[in-house]
Structures are given as C-alpha cells and as structure tokens.
PAKOL-488164 format. One record per residue: residue number from 1; x, z, y of N, C-alpha, C, O in turn; residue in three letters. Coordinates in steps of 0.02 Angstrom, whole numbers. Example, Ala and Ser with C-alpha at 12.3 -4.5 7.8 and 13.67 -1.06 7.14 Angstrom:
2
+-----+--------+--------+---------+---------+--------+----------+--------+--------+---------+--------+--------+---------+---------+
! num ! n_east !   n_up ! n_north ! ca_east !  ca_up ! ca_north ! c_east !   c_up ! c_north ! o_east !   o_up ! o_north ! residuo !
+-----+--------+--------+---------+---------+--------+----------+--------+--------+---------+--------+--------+---------+---------+
!   1 !    660 !    390 !    -284 !     615 !    390 !     -225 !    660 !    390 !    -165 !    712 !    423 !    -166 !     ALA !
!   2 !    642 !    354 !    -112 !     684 !    357 !      -53 !    645 !    394 !       2 !    670 !    402 !      57 !     SER !
+-----+--------+--------+---------+---------+--------+----------+--------+--------+---------+--------+--------+---------+---------+
% end
This chain:
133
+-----+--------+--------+---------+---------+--------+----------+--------+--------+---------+--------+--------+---------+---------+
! num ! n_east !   n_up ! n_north ! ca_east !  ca_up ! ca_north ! c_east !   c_up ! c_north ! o_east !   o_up ! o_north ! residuo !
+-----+--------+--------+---------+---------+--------+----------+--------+--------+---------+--------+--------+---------+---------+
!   1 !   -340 !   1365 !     269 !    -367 !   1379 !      203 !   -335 !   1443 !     176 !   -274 !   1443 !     173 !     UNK !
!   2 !   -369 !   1498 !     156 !    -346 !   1542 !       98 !   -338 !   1544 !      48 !   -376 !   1556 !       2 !     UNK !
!   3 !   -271 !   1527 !      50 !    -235 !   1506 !      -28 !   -241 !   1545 !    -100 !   -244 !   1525 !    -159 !     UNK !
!   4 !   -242 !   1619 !     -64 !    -230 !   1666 !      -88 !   -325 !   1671 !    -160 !   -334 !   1684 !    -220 !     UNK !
!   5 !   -368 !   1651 !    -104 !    -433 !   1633 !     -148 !   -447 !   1569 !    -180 !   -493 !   1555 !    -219 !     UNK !
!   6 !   -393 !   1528 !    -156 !    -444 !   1454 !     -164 !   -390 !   1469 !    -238 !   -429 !   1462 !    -285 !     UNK !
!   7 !   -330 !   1483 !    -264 !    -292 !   1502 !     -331 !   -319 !   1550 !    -360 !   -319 !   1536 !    -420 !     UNK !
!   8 !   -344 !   1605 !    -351 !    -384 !   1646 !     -395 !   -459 !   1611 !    -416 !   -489 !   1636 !    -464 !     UNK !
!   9 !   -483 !   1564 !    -388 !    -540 !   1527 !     -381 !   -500 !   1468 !    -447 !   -522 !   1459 !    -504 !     UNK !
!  10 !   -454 !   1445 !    -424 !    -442 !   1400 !     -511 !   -408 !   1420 !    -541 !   -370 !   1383 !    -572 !     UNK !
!  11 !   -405 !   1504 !    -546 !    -371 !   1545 !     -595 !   -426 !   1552 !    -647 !   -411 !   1544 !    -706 !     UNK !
!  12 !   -484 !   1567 !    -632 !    -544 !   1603 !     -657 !   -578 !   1518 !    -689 !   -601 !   1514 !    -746 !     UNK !
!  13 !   -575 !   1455 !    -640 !    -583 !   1434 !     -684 !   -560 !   1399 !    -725 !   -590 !   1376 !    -774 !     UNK !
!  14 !   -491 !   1388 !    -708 !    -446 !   1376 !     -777 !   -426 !   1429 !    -830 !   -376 !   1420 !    -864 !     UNK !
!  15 !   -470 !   1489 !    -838 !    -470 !   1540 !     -909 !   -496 !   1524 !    -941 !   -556 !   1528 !    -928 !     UNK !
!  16 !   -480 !   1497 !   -1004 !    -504 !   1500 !    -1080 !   -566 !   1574 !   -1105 !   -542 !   1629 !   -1095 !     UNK !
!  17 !   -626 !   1573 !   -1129 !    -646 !   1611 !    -1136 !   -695 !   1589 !   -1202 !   -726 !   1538 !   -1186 !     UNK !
!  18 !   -707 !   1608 !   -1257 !    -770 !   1593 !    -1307 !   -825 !   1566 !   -1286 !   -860 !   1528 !   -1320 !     UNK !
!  19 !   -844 !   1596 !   -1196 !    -906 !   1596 !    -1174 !   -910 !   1539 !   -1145 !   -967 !   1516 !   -1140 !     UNK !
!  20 !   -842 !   1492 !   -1113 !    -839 !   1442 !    -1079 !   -803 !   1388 !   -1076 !   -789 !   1350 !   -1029 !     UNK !
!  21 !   -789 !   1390 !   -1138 !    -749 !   1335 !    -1178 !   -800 !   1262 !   -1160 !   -770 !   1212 !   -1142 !     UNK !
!  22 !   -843 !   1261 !   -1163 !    -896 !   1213 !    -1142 !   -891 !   1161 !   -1077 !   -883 !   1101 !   -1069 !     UNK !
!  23 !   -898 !   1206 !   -1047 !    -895 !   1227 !     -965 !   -824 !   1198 !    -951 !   -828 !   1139 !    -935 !     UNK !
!  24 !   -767 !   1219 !    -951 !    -705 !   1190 !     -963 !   -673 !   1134 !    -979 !   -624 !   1108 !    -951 !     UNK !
!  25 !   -713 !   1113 !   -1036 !    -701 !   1031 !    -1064 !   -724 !    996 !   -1010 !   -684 !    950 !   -1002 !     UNK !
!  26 !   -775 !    993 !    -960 !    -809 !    938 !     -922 !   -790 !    974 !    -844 !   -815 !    960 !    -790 !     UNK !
!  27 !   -734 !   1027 !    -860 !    -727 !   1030 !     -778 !   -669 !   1044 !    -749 !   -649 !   1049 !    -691 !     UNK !
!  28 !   -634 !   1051 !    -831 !    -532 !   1029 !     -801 !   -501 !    969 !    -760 !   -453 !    964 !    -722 !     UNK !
!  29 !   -556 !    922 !    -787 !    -519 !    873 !     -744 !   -535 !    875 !    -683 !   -494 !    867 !    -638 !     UNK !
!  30 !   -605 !    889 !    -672 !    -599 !    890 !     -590 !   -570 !    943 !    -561 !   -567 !    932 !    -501 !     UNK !
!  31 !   -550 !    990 !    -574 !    -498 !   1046 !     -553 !   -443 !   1002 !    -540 !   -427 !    988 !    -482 !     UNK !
!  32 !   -401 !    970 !    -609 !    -347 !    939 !     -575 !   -337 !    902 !    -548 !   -282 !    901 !    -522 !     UNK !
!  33 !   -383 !    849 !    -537 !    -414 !    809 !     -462 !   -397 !    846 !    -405 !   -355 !    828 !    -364 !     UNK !
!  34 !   -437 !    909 !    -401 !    -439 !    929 !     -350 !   -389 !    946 !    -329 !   -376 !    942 !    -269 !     UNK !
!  35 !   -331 !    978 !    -389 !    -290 !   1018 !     -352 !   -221 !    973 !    -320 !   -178 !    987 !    -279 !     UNK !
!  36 !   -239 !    890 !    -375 !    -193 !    808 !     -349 !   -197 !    822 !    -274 !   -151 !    834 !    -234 !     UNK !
!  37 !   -277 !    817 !    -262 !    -288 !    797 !     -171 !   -262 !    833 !    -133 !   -232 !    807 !     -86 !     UNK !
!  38 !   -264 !    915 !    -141 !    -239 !    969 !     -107 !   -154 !    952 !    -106 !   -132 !    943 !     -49 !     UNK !
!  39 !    -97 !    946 !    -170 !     -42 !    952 !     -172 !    -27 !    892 !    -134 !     21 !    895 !     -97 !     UNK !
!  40 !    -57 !    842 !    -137 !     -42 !    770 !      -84 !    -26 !    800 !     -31 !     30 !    814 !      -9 !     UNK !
!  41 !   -101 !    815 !       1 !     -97 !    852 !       77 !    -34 !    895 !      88 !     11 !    873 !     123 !     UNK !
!  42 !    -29 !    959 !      56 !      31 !   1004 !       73 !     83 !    971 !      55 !    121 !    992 !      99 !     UNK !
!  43 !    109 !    943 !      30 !     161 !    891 !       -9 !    185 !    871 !      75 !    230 !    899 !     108 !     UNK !
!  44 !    134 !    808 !     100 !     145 !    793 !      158 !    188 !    843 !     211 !    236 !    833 !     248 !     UNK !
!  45 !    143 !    908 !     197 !     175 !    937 !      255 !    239 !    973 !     244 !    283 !    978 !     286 !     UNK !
!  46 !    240 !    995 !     192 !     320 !    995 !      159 !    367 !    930 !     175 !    428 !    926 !     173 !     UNK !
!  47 !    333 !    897 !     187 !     403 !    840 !      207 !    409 !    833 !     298 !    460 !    819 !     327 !     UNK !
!  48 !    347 !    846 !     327 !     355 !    835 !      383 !    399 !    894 !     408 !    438 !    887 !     455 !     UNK !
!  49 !    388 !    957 !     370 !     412 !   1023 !      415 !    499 !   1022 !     376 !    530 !   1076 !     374 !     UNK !
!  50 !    533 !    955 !     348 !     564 !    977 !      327 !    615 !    918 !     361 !    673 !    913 !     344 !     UNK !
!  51 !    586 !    881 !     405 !     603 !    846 !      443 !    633 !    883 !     527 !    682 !    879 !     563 !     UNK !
!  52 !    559 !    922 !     526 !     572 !    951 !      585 !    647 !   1005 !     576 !    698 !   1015 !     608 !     UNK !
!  53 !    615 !   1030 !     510 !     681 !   1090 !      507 !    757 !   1063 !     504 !    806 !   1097 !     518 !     UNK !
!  54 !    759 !    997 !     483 !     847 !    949 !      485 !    850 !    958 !     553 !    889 !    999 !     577 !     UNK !
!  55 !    812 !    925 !     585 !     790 !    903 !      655 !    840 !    979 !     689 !    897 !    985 !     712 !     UNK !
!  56 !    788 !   1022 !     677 !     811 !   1099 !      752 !    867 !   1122 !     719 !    902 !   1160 !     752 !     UNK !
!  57 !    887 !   1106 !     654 !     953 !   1142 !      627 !   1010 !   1093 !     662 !   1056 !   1130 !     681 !     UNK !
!  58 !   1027 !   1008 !     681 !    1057 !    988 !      705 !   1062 !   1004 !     781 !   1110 !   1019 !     817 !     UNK !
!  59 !   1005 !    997 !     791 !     995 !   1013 !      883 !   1023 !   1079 !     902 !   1050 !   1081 !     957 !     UNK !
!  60 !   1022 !   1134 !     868 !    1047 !   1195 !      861 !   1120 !   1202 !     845 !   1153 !   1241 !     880 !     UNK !
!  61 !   1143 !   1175 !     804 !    1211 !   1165 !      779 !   1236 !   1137 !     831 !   1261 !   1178 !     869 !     UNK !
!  62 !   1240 !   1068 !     852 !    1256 !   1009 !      918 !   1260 !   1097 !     989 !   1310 !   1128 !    1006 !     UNK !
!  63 !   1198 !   1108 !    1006 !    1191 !   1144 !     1046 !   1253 !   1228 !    1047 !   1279 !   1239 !    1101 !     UNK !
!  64 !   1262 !   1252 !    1017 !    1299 !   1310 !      988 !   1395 !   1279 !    1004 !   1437 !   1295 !    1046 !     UNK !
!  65 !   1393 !   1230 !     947 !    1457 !   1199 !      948 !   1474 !   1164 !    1003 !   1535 !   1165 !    1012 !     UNK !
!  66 !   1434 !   1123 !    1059 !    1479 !   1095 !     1108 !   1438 !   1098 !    1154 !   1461 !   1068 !    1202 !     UNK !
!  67 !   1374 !   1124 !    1168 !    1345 !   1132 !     1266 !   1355 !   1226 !    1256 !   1358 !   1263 !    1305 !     UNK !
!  68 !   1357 !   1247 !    1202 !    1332 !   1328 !     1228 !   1391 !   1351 !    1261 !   1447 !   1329 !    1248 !     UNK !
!  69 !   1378 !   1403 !    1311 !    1447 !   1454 !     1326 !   1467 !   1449 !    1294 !   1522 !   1423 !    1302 !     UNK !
!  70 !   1451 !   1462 !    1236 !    1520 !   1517 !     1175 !   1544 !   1453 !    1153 !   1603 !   1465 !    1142 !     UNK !
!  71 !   1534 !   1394 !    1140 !    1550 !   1341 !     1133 !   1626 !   1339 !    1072 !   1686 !   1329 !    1081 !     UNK !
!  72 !   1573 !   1360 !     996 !    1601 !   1367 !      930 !   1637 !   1330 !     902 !   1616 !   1291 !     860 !     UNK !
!  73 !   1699 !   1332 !     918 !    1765 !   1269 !      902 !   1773 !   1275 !     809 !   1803 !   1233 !     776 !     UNK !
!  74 !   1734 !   1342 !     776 !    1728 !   1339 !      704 !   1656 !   1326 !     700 !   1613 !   1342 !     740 !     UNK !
!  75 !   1649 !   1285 !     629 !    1552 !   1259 !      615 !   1558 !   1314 !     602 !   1529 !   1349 !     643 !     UNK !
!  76 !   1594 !   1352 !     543 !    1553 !   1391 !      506 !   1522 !   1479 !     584 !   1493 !   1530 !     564 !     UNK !
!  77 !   1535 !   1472 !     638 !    1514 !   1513 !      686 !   1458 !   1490 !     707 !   1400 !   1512 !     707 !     UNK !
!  78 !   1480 !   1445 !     724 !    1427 !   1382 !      751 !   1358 !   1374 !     723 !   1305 !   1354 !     748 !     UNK !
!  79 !   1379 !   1400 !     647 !    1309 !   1400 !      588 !   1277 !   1458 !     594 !   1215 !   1463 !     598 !     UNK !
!  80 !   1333 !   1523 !     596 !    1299 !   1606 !      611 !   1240 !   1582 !     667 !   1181 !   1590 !     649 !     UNK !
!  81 !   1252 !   1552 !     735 !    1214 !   1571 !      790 !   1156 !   1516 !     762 !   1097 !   1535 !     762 !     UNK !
!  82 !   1167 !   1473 !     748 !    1112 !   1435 !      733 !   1073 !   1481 !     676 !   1015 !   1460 !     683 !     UNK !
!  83 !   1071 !   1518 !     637 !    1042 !   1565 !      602 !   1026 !   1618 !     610 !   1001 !   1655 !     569 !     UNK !
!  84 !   1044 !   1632 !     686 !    1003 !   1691 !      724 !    950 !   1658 !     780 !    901 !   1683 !     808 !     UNK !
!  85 !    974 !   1607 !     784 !     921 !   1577 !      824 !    839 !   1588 !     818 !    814 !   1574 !     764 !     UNK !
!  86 !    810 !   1606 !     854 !     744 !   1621 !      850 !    683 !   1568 !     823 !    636 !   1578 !     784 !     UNK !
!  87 !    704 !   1501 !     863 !     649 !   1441 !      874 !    671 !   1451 !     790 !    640 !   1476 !     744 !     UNK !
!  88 !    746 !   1416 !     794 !     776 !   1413 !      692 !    725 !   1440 !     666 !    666 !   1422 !     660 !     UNK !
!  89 !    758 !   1496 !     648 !     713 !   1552 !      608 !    609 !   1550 !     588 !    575 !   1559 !     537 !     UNK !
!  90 !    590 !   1534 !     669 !     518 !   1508 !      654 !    485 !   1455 !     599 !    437 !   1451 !     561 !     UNK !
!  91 !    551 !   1414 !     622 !     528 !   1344 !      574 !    559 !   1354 !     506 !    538 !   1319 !     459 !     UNK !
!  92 !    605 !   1396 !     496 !     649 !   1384 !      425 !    574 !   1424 !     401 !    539 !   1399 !     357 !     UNK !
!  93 !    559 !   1479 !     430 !     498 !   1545 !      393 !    444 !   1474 !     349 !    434 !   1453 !     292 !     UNK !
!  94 !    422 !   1459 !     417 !     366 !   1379 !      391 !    392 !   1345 !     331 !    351 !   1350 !     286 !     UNK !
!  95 !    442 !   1314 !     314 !     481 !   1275 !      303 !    466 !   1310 !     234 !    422 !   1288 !     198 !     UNK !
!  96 !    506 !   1366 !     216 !     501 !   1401 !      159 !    440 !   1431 !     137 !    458 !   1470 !      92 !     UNK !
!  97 !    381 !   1435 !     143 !     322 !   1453 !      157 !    299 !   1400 !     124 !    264 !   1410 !      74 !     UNK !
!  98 !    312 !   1336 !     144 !     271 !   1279 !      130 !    297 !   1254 !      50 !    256 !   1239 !       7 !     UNK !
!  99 !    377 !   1253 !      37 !     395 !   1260 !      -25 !    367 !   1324 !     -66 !    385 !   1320 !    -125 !     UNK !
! 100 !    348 !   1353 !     -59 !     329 !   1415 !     -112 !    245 !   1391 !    -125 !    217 !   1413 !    -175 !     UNK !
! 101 !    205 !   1344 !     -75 !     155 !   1360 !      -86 !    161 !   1297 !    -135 !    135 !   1308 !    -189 !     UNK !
! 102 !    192 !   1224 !    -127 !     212 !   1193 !     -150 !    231 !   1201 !    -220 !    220 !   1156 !    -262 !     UNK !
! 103 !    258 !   1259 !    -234 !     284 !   1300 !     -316 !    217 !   1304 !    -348 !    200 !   1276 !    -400 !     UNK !
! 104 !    176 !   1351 !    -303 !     116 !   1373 !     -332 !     51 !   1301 !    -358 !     13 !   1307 !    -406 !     UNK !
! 105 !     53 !   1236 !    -309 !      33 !   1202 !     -335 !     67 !   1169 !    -403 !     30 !   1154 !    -449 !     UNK !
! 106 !    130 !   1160 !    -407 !     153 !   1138 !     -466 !    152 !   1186 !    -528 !    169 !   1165 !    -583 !     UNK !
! 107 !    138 !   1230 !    -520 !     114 !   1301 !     -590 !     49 !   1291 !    -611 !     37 !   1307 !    -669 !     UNK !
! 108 !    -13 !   1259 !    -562 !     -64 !   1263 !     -562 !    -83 !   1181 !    -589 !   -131 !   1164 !    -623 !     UNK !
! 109 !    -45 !   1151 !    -571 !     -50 !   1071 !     -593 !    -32 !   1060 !    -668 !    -57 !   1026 !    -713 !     UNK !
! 110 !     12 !   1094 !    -666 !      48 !   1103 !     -751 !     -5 !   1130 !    -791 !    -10 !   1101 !    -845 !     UNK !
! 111 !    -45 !   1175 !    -781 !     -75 !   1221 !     -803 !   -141 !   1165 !    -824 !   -166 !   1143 !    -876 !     UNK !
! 112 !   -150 !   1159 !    -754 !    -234 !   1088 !     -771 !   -231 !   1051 !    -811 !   -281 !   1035 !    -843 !     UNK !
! 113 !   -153 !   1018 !    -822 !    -133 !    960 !     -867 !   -115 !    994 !    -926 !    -88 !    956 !    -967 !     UNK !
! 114 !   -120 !   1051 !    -945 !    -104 !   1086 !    -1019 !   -153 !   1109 !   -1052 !   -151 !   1136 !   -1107 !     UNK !
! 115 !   -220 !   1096 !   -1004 !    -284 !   1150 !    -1021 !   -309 !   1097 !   -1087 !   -331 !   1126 !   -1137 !     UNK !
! 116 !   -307 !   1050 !   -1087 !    -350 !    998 !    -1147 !   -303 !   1018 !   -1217 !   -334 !   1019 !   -1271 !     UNK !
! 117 !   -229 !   1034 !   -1218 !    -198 !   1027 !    -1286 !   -228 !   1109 !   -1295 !   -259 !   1118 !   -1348 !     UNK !
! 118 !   -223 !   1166 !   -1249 !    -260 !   1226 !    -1266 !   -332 !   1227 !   -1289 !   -349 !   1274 !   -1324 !     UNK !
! 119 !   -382 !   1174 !   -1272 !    -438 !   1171 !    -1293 !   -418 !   1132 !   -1382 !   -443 !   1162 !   -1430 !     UNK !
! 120 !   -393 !   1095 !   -1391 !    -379 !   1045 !    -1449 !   -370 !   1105 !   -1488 !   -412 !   1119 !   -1531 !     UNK !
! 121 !   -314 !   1147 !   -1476 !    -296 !   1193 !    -1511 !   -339 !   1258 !   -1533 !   -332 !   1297 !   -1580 !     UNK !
! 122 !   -385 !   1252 !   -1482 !    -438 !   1317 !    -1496 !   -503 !   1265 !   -1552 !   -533 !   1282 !   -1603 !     UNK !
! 123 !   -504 !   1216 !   -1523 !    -549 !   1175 !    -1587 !   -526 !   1168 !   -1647 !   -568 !   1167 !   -1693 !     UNK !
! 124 !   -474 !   1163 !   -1659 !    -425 !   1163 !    -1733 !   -457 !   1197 !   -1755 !   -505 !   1188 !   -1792 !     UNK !
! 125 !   -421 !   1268 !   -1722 !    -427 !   1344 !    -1753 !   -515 !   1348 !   -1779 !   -541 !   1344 !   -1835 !     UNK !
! 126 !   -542 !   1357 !   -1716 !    -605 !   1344 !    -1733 !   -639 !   1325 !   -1809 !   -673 !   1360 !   -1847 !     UNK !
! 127 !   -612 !   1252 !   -1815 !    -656 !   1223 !    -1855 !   -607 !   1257 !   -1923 !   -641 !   1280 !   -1969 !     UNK !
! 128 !   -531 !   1262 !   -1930 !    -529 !   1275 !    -1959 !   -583 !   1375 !   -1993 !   -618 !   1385 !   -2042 !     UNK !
! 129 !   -567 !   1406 !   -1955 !    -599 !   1472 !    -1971 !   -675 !   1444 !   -2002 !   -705 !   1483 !   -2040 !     UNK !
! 130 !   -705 !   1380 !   -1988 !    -754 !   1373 !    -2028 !   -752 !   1350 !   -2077 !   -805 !   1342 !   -2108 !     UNK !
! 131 !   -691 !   1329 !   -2103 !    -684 !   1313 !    -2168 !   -679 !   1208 !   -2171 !   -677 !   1174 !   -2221 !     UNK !
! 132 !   -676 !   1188 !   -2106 !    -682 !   1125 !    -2089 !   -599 !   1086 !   -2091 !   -565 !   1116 !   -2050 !     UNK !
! 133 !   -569 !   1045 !   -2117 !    -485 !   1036 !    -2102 !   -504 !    972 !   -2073 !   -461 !    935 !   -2049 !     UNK !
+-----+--------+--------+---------+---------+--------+----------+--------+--------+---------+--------+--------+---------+---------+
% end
C-alpha cells in the first residue's frame, strides 16, 4: 500500500472547509473506522517485526560474544558488532519504519476522533454569527 497517498487521501478528507462541512459530519466516522482496521493490521506487524528484531538482536549478541572469532569477552563490543551487522541492520530499518508509520496512524486517529468537537465548534460559531445562542 502507498502510504504516502492513502494519508494525503484522509488528509483532504479530514479538512474542514464551508463547502464540506456536510459531507464530513456523515463521513468522519467511517474514516475512523477505516483508519481502526488499517492501525489493527500494521499494529500487528509492529509487534511481529518486533519480535523478530529481540529475536536477531539476541542471536547476534549470543553469536558475536561466544561462537564468533573475535569472541567479545565485553557486551558492550559485543553490542558494536551486533550493530554493524548487516541481517541486524535490515530488520532494525523494518522495525523502525513500522513504528513511524504506526506514529502516523496515531496523529491521524487522534485527528478522526477530534473532527466532531471541531464540527460542534464550527456550529456554535455558526449559529452564533446568526444571531442564534
């Protein structure tokens, strides 16, 4: 999936506008529906890749400190090579990747769940400018 569109896609339609204040009331919620089902899914995989990443950071560490040649009688060396490690490095990239996109659903969830007190508040105003309290 392209994240990069499917968030500018409920950027545009989570904007407040005069023209679509309408439009908005009957279609925030299913935005934040939608965006529940999506953060489930990636949620998931944030936990799986974060399993894997404990996972190759021990196997790596274990490996470094007592089968490698250099066989690192200090962790904290033991930790350098495991952090140059290549496979490491692949999965930590994933790993952190998946938390950021993770961020971006929780900015966007917040946002869905704030859109009704922004509408309340534009109806206030509203009614008040018509002279309505």
């Amino acid at each position: 999936m392209n994240y990069t569109e499917y968030f500018n896609d409920i950027d545009k339609r989570l904007t407040l506008r005069p023209d679509n204040i309408d439009v908005i009331v009957y279609d925030a919620p299913n935005i934040q529906n939608e965006l529940i089902k999506q953060y489930i899914k990636e949620k998931t995989k944030l936990m799986k890749l974060e399993i894997k990443f404990n996972k190759i950071y021990g196997e790596k560490f274990h490996h470094y400190r007592h089968e490698s040649d250099l066989r690192c009688e200090n962790k904290d060396i033991a930790n350098l090579y495991v952090k140059k490690d290549e496979e490491y490095i692949s999965v930590f990239e994933e790993y952190e990747k998946q938390k950021l996109l993770i961020e971006m659903f929780d900015k966007y969830l917040k946002r869905a769940s704030q859109i009704g007190f922004d509408l309340k508040n534009i109806i206030d105003y509203l009614k008040f400018m018509n002279g309505e309290h």
